[in-house]
VEXDREN-2710 file (C-alpha; in Angstrom, 1 decimal):
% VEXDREN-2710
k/r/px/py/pz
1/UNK/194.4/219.3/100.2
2/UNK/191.8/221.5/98.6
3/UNK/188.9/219.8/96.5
4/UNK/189.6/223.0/94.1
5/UNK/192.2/224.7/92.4
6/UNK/191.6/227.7/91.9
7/UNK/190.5/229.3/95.9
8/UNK/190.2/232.9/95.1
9/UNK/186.7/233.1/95.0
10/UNK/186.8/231.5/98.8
11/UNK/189.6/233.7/100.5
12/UNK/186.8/236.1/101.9
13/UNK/188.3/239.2/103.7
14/UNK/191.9/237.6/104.1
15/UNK/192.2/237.2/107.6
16/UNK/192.7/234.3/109.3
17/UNK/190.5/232.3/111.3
18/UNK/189.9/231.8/115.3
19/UNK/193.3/229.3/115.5
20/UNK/195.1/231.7/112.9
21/UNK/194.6/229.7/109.9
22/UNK/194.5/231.5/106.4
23/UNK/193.0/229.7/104.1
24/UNK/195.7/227.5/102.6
25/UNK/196.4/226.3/106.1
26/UNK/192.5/225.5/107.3
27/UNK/192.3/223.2/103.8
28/UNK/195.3/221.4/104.6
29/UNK/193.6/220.0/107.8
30/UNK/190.0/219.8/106.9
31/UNK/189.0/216.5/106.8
32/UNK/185.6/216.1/104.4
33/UNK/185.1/212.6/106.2
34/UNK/184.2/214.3/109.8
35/UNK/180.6/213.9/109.0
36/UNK/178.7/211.0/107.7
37/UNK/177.9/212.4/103.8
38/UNK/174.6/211.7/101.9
39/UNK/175.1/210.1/98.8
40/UNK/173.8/212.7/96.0
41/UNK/171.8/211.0/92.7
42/UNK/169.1/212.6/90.0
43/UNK/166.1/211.4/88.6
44/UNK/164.6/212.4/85.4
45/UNK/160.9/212.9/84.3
46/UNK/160.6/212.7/80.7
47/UNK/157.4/213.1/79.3
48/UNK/156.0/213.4/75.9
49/UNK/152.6/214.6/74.4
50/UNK/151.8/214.3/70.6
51/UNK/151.5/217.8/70.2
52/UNK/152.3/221.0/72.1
53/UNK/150.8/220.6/75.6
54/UNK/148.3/223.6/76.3
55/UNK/145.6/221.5/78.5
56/UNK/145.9/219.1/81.2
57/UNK/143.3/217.2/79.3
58/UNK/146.2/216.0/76.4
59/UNK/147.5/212.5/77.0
60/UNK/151.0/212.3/78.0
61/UNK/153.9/209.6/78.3
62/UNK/156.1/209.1/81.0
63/UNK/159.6/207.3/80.1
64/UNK/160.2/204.9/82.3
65/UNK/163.0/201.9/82.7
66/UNK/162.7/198.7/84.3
67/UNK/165.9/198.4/87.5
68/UNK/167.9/195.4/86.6
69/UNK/169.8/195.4/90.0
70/UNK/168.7/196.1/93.9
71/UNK/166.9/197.8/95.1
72/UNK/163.5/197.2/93.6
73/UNK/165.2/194.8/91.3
74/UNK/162.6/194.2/88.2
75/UNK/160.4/197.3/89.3
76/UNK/159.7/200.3/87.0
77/UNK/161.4/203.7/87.6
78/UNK/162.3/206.8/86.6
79/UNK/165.8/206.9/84.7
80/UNK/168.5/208.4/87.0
81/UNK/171.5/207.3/89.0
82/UNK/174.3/208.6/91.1
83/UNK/176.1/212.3/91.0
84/UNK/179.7/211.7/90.1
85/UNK/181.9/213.9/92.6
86/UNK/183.1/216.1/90.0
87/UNK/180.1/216.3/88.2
88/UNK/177.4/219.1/88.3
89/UNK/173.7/218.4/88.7
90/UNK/172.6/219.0/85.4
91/UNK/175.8/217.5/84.5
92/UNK/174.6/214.1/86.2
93/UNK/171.0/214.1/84.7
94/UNK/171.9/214.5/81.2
95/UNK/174.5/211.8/81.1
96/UNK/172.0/209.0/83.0
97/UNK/169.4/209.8/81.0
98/UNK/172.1/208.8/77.8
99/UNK/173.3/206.3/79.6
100/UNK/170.2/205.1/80.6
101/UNK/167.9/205.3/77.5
102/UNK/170.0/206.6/74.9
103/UNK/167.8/209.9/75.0
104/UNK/169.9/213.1/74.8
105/UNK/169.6/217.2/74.0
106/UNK/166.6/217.7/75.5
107/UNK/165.7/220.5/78.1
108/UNK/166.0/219.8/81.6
109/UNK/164.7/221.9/84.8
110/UNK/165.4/221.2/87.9
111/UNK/162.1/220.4/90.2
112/UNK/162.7/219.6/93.3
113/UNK/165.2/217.5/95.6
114/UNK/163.8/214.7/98.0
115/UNK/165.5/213.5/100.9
116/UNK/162.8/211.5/103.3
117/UNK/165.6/209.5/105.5
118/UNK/164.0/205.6/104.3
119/UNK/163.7/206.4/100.9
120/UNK/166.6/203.9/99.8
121/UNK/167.8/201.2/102.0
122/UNK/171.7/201.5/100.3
123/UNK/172.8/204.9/102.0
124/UNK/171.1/207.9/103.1
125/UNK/170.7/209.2/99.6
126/UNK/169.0/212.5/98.4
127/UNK/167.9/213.0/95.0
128/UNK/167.1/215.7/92.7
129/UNK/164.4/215.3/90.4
130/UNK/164.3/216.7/86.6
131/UNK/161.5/217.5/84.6
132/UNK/161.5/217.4/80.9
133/UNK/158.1/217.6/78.3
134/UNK/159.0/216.8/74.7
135/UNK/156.4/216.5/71.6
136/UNK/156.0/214.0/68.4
137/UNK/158.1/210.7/68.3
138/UNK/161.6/209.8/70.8
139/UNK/162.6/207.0/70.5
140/UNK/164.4/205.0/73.5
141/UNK/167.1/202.1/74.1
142/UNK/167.6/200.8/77.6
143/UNK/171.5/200.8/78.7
144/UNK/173.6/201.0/81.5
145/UNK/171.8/199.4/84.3
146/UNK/168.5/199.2/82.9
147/UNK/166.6/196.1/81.7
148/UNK/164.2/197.6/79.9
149/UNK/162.9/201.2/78.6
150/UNK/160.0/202.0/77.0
151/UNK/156.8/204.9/77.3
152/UNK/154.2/204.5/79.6
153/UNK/150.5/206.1/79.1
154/UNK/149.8/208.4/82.5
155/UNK/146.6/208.4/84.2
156/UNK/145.9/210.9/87.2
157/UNK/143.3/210.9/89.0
158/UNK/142.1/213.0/92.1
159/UNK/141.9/216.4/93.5
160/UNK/143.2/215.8/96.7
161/UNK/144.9/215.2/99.2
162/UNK/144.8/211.6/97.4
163/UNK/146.1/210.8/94.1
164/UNK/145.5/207.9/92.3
165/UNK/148.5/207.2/89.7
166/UNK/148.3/204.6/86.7
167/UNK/151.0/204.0/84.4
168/UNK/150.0/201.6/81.3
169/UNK/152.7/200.1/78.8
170/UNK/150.9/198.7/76.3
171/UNK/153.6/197.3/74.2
172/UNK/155.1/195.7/77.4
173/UNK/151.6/194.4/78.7
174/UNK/152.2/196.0/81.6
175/UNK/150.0/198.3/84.0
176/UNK/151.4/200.2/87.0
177/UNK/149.2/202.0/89.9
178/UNK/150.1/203.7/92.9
179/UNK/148.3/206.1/95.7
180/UNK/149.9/209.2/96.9
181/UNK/149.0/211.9/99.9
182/UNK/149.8/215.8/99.4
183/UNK/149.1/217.7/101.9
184/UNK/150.0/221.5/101.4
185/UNK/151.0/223.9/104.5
186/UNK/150.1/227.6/103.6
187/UNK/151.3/230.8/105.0
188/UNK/150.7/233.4/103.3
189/UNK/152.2/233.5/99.6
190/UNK/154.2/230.2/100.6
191/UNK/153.2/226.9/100.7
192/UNK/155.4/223.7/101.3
193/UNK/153.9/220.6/100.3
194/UNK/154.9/217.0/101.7
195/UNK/154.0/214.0/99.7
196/UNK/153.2/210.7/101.2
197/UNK/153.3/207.2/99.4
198/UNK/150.7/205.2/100.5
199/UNK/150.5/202.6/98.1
200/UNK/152.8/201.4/95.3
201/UNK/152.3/198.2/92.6
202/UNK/155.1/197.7/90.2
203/UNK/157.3/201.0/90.6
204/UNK/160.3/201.4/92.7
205/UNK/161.0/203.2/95.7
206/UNK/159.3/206.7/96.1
207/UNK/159.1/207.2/92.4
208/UNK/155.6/207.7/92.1
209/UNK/155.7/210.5/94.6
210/UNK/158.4/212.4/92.0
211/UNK/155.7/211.1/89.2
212/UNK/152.6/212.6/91.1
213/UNK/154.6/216.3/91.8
214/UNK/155.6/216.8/88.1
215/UNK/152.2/215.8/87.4
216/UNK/150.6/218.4/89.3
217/UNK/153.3/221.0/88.6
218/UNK/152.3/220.6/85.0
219/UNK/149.0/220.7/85.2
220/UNK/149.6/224.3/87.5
221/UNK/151.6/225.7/84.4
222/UNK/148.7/225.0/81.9
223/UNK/146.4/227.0/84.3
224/UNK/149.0/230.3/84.7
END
């Protein structure tokens, strides 16, 4: 049975395939569970400056929510969750961020999609990260799965490869910290850069890898 309706876009030339399938017939036996599938979820960096953000000198704010269930049960982490499986992308960010911290209409763009094999011990899951800077006041109320929601003050320190991250709540007396490797492959225009979490006190999984990259992407922005 076909996932969609409508398969016109899909039919291609028309002709059938090696076994003399059209396109009807191929759907009919395709079976979606021949390979083991990833599990797909978002994650969405929210932060917020006081005023429009021209320097990487400003302050900023991270949102953050505290996981009420495994993995990393009690830790701090960025709001996200799973993709439903009729559900786009952006689709999936901007309802777990509602559902999450009762935050809604703000931009989103998409930043990059991590898929390191161990980076949840559930499922092979890959996740796409979103990165949102807002100014002035937002307020937040944890829901869903989340314990706890509230702004953290950022602290980055380091010019690489090593990053030293702090995350400070002060209305939840709490302080975060973690250490972070980039190293950057360049060829040419290109570069690919790998991240590498070396250390982590307080905040779940790989989060303060996705922290550190929309961090330094940021920063990159002011400098264009």
């Amino acid at each position: 049975m076909a996932f969609l309706q409508d398969l016109t876009p899909f039919r291609g030339t028309g002709e059938t395939n090696r076994r003399g399938q059209d396109l009807e017939t191929f759907l009919e036996g395709y079976d979606p569970r021949k390979y083991d599938c990833p599990s797909n979820t978002v994650d969405m960096l929210v932060f917020r400056s006081r005023e429009t953000w021209r320097s990487p000198d400003q302050p900023l704010r991270l949102l953050m929510i505290r996981r009420s269930n495994h993995p990393s049960i009690g830790f701090w982490a960025l709001p996200g969750g799973f993709v439903e499986i009729r559900e786009d992308l952006s689709e999936a960010a901007r309802r777990e961020l509602f559902e999450e911290t009762g935050v809604h209409d703000i931009p989103l763009v998409q930043l990059r999609t991590w898929g390191e094999v161990a980076r949840d011990p559930r499922w092979r899951v890959i996740t796409t990260s979103y990165l949102a800077l807002v100014e002035g006041d937002l307020p937040v109320k944890a829901g869903d799965d989340a314990a706890d929601a509230a702004w953290f003050d950022v602290s980055l320190k380091g010019n690489g490869p090593e990053y030293s991250l702090q995350l400070t709540c002060e209305e939840r007396n709490v302080q975060l910290s973690a250490r972070v490797r980039r190293d950057i492959f360049r060829k040419g225009i290109l570069a690919d850069e790998k991240y590498q979490l070396l250390s982590s006190e307080g905040i779940a999984n790989d989060h303060a890898s996705l922290i550190v990259q929309a961090i330094l992407y940021l920063r990159k922005q002011c400098n264009k």
